[in-house]
N, CA, C and O atoms as a Tinker XYZ file with bonds, in Angstrom:
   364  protein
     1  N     -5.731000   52.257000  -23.830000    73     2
     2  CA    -5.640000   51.261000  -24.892000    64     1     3
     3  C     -6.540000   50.061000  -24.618000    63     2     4     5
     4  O     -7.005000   49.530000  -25.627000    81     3
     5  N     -6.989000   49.352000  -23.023000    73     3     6
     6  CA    -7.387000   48.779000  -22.819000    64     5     7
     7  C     -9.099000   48.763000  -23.774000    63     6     8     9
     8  O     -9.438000   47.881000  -24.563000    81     7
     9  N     -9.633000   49.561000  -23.525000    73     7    10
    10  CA   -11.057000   50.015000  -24.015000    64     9    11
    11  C    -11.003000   49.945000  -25.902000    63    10    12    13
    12  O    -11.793000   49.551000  -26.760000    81    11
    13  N     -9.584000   50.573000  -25.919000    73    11    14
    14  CA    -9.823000   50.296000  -27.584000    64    13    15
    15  C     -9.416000   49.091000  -28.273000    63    14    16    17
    16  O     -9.415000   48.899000  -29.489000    81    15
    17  N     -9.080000   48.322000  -27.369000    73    15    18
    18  CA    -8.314000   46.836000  -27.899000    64    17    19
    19  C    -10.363000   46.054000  -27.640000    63    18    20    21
    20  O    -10.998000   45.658000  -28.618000    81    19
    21  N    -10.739000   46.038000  -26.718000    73    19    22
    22  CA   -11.666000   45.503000  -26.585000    64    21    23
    23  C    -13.093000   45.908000  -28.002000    63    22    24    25
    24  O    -13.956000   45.135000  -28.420000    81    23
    25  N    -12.837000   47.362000  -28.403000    73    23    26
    26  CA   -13.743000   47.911000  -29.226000    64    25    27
    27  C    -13.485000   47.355000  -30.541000    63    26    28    29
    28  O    -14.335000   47.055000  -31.379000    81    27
    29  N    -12.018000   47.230000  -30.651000    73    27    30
    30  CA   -11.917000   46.892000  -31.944000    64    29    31
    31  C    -12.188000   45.349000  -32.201000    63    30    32    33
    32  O    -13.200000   44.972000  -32.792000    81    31
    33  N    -11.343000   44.593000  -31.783000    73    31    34
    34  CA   -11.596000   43.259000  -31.160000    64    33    35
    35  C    -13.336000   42.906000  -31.651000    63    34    36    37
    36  O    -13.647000   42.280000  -32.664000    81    35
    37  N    -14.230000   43.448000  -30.713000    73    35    38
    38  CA   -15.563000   43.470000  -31.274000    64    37    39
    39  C    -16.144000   43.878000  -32.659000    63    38    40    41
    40  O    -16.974000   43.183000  -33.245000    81    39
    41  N    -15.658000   45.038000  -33.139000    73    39    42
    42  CA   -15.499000   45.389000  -34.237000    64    41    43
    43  C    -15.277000   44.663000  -35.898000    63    42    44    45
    44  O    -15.728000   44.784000  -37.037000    81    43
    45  N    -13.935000   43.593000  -34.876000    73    43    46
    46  CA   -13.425000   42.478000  -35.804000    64    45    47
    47  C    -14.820000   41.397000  -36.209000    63    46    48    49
    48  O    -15.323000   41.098000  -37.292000    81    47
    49  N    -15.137000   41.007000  -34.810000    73    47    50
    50  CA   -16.322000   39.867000  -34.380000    64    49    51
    51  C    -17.574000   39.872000  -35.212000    63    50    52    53
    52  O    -18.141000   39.055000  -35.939000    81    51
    53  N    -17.823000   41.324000  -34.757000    73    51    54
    54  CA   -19.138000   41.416000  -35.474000    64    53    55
    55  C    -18.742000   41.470000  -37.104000    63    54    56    57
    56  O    -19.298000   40.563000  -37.723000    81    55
    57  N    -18.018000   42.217000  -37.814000    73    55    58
    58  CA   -18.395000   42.278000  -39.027000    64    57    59
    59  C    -17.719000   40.397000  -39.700000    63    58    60    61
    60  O    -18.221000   39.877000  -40.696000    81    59
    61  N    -16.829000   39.872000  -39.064000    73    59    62
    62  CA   -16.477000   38.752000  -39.839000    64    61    63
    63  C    -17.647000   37.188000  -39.400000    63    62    64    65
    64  O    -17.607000   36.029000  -39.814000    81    63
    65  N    -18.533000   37.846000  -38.461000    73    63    66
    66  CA   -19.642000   36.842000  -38.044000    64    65    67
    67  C    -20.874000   37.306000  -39.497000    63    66    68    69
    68  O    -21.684000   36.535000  -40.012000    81    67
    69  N    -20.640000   38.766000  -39.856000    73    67    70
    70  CA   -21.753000   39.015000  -40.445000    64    69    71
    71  C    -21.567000   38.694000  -41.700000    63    70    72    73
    72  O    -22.514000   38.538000  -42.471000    81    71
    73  N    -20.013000   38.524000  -42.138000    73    71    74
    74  CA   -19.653000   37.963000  -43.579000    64    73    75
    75  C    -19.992000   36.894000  -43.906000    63    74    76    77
    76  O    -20.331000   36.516000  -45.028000    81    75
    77  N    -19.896000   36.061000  -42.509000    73    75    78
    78  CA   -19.754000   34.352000  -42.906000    64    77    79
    79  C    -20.955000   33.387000  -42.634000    63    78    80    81
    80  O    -21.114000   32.254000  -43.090000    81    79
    81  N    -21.883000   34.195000  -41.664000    73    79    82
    82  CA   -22.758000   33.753000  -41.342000    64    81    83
    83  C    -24.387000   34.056000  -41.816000    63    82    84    85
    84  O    -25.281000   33.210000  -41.789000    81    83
    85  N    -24.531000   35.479000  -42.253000    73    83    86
    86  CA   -25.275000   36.045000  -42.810000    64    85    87
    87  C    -26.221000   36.734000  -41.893000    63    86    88    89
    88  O    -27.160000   37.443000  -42.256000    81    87
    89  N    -25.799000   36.392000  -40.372000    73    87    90
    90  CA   -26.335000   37.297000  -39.386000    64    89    91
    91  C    -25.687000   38.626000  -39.127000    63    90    92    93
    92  O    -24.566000   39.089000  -39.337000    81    91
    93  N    -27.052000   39.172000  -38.472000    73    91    94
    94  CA   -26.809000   40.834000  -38.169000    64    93    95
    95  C    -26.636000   40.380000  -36.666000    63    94    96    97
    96  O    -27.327000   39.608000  -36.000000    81    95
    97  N    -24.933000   41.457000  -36.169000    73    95    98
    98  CA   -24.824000   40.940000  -35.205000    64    97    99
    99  C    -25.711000   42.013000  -34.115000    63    98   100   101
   100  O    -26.136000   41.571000  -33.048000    81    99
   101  N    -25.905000   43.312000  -34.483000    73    99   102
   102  CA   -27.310000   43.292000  -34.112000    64   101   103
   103  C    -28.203000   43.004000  -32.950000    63   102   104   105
   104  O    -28.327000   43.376000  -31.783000    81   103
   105  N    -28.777000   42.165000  -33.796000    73   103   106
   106  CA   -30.065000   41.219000  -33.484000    64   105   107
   107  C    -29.153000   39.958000  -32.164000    63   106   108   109
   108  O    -29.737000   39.068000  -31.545000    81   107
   109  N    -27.657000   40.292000  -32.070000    73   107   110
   110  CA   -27.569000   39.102000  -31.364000    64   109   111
   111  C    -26.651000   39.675000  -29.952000    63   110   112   113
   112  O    -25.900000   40.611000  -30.221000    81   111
   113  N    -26.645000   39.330000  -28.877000    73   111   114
   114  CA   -25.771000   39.590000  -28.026000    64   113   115
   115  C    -24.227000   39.482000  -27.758000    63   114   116   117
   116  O    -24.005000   38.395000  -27.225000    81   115
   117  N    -23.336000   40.050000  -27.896000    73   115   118
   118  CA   -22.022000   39.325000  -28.119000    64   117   119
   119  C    -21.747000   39.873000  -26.526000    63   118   120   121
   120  O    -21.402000   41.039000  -26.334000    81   119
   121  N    -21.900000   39.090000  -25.619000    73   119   122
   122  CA   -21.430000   39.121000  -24.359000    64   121   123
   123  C    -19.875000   38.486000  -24.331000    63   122   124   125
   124  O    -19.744000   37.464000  -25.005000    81   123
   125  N    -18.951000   38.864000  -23.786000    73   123   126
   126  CA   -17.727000   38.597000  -23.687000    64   125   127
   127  C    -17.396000   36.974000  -23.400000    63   126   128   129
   128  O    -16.469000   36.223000  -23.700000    81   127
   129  N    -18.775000   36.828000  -22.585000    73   127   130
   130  CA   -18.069000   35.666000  -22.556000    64   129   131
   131  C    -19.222000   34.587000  -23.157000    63   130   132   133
   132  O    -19.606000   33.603000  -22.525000    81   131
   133  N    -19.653000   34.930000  -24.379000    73   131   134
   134  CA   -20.333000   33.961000  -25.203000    64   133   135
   135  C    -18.959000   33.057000  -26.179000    63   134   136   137
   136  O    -17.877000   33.444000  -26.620000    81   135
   137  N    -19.707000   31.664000  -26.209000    73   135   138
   138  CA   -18.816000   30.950000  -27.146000    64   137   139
   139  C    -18.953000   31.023000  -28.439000    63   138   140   141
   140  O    -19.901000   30.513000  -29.036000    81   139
   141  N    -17.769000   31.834000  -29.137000    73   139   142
   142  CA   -17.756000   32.328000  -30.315000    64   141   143
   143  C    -17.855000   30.867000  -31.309000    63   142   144   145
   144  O    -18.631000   30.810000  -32.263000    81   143
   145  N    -17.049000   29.850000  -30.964000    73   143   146
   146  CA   -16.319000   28.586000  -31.682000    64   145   147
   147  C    -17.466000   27.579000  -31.362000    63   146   148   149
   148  O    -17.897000   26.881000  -32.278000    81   147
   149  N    -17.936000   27.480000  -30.210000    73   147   150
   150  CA   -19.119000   26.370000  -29.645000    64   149   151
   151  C    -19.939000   27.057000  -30.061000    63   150   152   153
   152  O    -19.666000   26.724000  -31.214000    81   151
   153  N    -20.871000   27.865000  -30.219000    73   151   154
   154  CA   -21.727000   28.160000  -30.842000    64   153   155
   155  C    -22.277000   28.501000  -31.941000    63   154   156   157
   156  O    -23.298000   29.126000  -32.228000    81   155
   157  N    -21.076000   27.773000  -32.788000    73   155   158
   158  CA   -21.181000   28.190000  -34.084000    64   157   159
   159  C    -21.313000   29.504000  -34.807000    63   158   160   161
   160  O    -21.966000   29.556000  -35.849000    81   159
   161  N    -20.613000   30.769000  -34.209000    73   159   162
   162  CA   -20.651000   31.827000  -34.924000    64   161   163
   163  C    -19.168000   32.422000  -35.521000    63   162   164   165
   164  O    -18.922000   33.591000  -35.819000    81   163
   165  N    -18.243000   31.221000  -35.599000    73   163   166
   166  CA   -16.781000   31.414000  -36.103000    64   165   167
   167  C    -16.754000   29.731000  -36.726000    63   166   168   169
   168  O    -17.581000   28.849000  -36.497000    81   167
   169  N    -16.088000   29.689000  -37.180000    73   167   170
   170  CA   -15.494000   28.442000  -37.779000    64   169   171
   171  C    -13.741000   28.606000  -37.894000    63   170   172   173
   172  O    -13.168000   29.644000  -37.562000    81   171
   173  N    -13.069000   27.457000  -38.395000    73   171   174
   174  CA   -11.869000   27.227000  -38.739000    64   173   175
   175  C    -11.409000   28.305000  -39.304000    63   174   176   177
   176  O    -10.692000   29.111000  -38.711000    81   175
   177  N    -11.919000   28.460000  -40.947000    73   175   178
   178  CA   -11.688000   29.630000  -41.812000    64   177   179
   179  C    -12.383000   30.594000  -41.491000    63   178   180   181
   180  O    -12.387000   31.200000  -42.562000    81   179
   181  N    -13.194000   31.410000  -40.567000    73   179   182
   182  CA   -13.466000   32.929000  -39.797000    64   181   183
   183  C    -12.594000   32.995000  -38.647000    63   182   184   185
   184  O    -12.397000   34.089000  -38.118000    81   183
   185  N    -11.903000   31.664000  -38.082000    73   183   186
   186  CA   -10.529000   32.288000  -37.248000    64   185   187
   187  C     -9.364000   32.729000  -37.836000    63   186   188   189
   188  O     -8.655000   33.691000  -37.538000    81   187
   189  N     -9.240000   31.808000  -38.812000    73   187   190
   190  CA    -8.135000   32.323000  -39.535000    64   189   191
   191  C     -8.436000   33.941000  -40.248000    63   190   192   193
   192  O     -7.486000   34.716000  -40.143000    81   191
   193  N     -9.557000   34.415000  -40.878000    73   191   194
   194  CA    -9.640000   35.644000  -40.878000    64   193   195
   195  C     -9.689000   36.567000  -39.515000    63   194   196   197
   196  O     -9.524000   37.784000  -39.604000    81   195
   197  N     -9.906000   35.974000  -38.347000    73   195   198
   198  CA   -10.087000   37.062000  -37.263000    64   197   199
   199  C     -8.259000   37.207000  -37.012000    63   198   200   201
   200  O     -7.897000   38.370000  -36.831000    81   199
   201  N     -7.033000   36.041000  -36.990000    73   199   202
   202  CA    -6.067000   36.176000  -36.769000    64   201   203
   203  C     -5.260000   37.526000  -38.084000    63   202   204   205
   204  O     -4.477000   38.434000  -37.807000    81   203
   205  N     -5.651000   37.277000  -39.011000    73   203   206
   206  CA    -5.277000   38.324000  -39.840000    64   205   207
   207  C     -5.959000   39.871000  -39.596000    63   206   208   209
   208  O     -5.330000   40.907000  -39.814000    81   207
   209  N     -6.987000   39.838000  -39.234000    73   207   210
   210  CA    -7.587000   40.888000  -39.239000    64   209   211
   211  C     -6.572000   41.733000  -37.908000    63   210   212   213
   212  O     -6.154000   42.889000  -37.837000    81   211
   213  N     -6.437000   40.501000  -36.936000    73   211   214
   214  CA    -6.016000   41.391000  -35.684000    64   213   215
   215  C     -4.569000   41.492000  -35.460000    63   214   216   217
   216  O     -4.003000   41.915000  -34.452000    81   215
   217  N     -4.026000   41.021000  -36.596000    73   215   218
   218  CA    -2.445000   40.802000  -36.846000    64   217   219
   219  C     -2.345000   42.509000  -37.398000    63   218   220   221
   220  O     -1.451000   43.263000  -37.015000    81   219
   221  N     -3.464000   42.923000  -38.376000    73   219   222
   222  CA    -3.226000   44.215000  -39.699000    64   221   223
   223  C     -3.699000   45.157000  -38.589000    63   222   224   225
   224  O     -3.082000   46.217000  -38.477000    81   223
   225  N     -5.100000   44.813000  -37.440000    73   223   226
   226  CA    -5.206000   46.152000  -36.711000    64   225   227
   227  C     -4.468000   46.571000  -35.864000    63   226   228   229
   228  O     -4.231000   47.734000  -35.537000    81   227
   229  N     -3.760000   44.832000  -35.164000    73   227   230
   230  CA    -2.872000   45.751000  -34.119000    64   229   231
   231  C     -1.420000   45.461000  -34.150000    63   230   232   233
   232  O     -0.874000   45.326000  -33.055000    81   231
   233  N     -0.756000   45.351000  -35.146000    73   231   234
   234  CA     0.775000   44.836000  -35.433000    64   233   235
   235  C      1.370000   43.903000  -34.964000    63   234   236   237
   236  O      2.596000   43.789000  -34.940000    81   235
   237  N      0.270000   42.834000  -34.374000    73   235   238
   238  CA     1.331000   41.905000  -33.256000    64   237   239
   239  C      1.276000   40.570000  -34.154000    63   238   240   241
   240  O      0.543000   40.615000  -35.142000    81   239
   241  N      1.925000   39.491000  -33.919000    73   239   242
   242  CA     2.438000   38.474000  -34.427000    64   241   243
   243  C      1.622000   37.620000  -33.912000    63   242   244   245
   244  O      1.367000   37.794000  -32.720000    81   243
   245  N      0.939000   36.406000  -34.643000    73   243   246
   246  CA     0.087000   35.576000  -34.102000    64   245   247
   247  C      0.502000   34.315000  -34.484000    63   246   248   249
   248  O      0.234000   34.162000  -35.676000    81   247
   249  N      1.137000   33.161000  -33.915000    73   247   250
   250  CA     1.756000   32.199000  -34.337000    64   249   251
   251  C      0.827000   30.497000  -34.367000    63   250   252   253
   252  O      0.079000   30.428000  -33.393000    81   251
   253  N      0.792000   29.695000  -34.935000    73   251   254
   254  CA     0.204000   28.414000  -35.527000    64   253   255
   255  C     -0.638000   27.840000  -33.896000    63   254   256   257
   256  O     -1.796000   27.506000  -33.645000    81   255
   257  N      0.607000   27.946000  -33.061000    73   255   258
   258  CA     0.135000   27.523000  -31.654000    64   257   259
   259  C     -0.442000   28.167000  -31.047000    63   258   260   261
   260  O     -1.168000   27.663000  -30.190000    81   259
   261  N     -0.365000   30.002000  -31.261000    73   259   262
   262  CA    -1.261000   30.700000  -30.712000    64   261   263
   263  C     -2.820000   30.605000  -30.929000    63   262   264   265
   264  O     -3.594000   31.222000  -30.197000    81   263
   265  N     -3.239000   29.817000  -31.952000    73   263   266
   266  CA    -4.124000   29.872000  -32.324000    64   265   267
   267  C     -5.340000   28.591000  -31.915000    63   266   268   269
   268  O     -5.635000   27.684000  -32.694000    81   267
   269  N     -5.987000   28.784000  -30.404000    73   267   270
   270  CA    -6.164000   27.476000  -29.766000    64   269   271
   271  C     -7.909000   28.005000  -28.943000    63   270   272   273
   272  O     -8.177000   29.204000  -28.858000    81   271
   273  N     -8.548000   27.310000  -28.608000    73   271   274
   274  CA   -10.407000   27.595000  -28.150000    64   273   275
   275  C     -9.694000   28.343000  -26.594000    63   274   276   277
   276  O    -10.468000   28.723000  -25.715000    81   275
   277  N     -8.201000   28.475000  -26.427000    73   275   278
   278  CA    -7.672000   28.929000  -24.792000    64   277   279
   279  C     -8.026000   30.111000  -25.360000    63   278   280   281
   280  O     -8.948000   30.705000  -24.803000    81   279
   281  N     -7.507000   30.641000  -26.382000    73   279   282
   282  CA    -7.085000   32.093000  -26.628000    64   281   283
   283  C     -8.031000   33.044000  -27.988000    63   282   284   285
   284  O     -7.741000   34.195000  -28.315000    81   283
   285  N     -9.271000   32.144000  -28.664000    73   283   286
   286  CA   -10.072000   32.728000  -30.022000    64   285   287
   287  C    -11.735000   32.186000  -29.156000    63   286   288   289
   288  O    -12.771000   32.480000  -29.752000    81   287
   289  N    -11.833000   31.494000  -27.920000    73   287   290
   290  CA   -13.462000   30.932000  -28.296000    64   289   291
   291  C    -14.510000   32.427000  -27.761000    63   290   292   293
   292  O    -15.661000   32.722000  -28.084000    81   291
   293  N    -13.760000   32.966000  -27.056000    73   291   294
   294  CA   -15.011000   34.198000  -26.216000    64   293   295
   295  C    -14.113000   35.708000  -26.808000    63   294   296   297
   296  O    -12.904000   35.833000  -27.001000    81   295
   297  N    -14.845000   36.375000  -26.927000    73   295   298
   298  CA   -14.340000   37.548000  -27.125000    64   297   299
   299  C    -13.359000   37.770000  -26.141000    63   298   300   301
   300  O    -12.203000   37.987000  -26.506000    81   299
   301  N    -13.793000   37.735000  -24.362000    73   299   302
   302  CA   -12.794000   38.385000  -23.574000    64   301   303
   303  C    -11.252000   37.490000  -23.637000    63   302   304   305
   304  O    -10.100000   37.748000  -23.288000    81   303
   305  N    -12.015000   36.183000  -24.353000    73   303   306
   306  CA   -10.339000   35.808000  -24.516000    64   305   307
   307  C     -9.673000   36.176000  -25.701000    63   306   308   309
   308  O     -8.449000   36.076000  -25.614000    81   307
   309  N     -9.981000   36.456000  -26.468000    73   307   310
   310  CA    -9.558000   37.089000  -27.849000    64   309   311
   311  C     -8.819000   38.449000  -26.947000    63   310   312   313
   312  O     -7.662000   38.718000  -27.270000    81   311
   313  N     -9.393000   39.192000  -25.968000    73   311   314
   314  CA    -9.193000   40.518000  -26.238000    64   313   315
   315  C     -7.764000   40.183000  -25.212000    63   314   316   317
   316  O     -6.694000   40.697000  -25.537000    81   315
   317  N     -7.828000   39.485000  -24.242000    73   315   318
   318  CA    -6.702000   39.092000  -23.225000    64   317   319
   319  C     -5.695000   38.859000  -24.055000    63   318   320   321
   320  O     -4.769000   39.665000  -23.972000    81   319
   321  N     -5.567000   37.808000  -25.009000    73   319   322
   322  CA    -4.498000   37.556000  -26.325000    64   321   323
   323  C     -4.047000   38.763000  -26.239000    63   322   324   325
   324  O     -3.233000   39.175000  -25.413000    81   323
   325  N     -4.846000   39.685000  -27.553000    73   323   326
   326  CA    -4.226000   40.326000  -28.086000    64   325   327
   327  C     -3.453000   41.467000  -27.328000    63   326   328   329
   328  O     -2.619000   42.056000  -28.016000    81   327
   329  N     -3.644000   42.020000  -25.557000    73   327   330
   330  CA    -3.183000   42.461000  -25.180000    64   329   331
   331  C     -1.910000   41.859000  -24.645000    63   330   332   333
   332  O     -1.185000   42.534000  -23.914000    81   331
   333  N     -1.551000   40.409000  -25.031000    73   331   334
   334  CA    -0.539000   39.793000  -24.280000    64   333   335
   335  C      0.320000   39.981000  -25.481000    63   334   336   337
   336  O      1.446000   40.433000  -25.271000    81   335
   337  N     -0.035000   39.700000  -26.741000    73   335   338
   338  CA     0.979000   39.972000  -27.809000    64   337   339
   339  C      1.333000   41.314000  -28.095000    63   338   340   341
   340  O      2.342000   41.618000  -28.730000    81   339
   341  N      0.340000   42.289000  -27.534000    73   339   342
   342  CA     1.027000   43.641000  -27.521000    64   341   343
   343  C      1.996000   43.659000  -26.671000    63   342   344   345
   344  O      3.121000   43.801000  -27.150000    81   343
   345  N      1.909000   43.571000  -25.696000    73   343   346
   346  CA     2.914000   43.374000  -24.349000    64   345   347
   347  C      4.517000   42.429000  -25.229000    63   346   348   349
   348  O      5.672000   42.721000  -25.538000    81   347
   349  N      3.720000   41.387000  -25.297000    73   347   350
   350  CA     5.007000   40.363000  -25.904000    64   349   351
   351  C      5.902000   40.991000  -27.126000    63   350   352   353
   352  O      7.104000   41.132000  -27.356000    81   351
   353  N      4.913000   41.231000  -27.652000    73   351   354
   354  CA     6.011000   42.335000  -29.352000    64   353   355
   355  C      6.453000   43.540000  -28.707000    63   354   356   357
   356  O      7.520000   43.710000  -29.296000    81   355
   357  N      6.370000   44.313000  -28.045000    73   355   358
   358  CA     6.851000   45.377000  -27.666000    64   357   359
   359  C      8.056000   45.052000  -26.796000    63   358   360   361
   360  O      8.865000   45.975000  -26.887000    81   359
   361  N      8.409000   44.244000  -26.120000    73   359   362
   362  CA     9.438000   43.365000  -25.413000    64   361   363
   363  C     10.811000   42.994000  -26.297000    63   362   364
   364  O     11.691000   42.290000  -25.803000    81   363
């Protein structure tokens, strides 16, 4: 599951960077630990779509406070989250 939480996760990244931004992600490197939020390739309203997106792919619950540059700015922290709320909802 580890490998497919990370695939999808990316999956999420790239296509809601390519909605909002008009870049091909492509052409760009998404290294895990690039700053998604500092570098301007997410905003306020593309987190709030990445929290829905990863609420519908992976059933877990994402709450007001969960939602912080600790746990949405780099992919590998996005992907750490969402394996903690799998863990946490399954509990």
């Amino acid at each position: 599951m580890t490998k497919d939480v990370e695939k999808i996760v990316r999956r999420v990244i790239s296509k809601i960077i390519e909605e909002n931004t008009g870049m091909n992600t492509d052409d760009i490197e998404l290294k895990g630990d690039l700053s998604l939020i500092g570098g301007g390739f997410l905003d306020s309203l593309s987190i709030v779509e990445v929290v829905q997106s990863l609420q519908k792919e992976f059933g877990v619950k994402v709450t007001a406070s969960d939602v912080s540059m600790t746990n949405f700015n780099t992919i590998d922290l996005i992907v750490k989250f969402v394996k903690e709320c799998i863990d946490r909802d399954k509990g």
